[in-house]
C-alpha positions as CSV (number, residue, x, y, z in Angstrom):
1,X,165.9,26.7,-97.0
2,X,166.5,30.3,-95.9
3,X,166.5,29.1,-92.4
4,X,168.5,26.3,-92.3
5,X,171.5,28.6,-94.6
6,X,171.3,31.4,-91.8
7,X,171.8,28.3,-89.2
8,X,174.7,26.8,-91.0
9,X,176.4,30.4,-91.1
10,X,175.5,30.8,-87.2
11,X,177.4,27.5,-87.0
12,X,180.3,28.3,-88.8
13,X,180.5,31.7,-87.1
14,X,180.9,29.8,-83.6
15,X,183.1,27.2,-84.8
16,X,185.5,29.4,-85.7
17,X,185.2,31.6,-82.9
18,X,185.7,28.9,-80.2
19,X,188.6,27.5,-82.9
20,X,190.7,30.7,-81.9
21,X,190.3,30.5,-78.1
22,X,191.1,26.8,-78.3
23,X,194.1,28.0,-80.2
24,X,195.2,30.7,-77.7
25,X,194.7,28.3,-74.5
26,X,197.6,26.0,-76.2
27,X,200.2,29.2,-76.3
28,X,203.1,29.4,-73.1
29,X,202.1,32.9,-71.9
30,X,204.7,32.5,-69.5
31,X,207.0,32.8,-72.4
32,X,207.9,36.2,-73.3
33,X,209.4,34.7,-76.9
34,X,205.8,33.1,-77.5
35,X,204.1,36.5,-77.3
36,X,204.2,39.1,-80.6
37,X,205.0,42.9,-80.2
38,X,201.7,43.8,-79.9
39,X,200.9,41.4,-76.8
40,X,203.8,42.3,-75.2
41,X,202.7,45.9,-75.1
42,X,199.9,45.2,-73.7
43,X,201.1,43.1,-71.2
44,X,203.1,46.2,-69.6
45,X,206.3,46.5,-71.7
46,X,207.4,49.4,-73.0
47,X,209.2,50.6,-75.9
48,X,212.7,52.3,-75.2
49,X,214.1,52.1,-78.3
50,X,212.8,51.8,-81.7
51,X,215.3,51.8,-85.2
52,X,213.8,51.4,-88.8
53,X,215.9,50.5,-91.8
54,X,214.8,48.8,-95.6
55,X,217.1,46.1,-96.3
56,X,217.1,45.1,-100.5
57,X,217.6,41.5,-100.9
58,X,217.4,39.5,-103.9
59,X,214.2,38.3,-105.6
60,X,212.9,35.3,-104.9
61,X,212.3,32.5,-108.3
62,X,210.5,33.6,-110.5
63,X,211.3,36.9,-109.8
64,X,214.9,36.1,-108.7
65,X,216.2,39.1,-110.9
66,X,214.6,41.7,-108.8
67,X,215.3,43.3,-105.8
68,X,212.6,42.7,-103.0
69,X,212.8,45.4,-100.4
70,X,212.3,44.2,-96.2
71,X,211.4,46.9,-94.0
72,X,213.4,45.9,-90.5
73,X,212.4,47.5,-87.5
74,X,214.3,46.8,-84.3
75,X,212.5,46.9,-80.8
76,X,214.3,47.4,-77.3
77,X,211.5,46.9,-74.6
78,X,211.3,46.9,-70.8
79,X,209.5,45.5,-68.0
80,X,210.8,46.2,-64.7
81,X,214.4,45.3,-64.6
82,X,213.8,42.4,-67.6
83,X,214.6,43.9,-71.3
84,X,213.8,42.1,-74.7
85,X,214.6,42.4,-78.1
86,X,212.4,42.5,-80.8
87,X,213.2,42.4,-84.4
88,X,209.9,43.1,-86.7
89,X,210.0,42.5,-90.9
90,X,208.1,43.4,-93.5
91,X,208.9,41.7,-97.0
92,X,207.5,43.3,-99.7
93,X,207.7,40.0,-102.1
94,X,205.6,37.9,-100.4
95,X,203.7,40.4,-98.5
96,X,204.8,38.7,-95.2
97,X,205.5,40.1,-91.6
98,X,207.1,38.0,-89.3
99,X,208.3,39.3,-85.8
100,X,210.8,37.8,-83.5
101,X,211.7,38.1,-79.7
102,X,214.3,37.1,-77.5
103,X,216.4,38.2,-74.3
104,X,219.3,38.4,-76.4
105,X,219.6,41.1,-79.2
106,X,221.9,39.0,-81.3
107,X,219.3,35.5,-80.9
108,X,216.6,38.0,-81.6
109,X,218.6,39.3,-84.7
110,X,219.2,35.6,-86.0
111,X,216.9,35.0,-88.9
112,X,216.8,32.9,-92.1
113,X,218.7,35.0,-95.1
114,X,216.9,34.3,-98.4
């Protein structure tokens, strides 16, 4: 019994390990607006400007009567003669961080208002 649980975890383990690499080789990494922050970093871009601000929005149901505070952080990067925007938030509702990227600060800056 103790041999055939230590096999099913060894199973499991590999599944999901070759489930992520399936999931990479589906990505366009010739698309800087597929990559996150982090990636993009290490793929030779570098920060030149970086601007932090908390934004206080309004709950969202049930806790519509709150305030829910978004910690925005805006990203100028550069690669060569190529520059991208990056707009990076953190809500602090639903414990969320989504990040988006763009060639265009203002399409970067375009995001769903709750």
């Amino acid at each position: 019994m103790k041999k055939l649980s230590i096999a099913a975890i060894f199973c499991l383990l590999i599944f999901n390990w070759t489930e992520q690499k399936f999931s990479y080789a589906n990505e366009d990494s010739k698309s800087p607006k597929a990559s996150k922050l982090l990636e993009l970093k290490r793929q030779g871009w570098k920060v030149l400007e970086k601007q932090s601000e908390v934004e206080s929005r309004p709950g969202l149901k049930p806790y519509q009567n709150l305030k829910r505070e978004v910690l925005v952080v805006k990203y100028q990067l550069r690669k060569g003669a190529v520059f991208l925007f990056c707009l990076v938030e953190y809500d602090s509702q639903l414990d969320t961080i989504s990040e988006a990227c763009d060639v265009s600060q203002i399409k970067a800056e375009k995001r769903p208002r709750d």
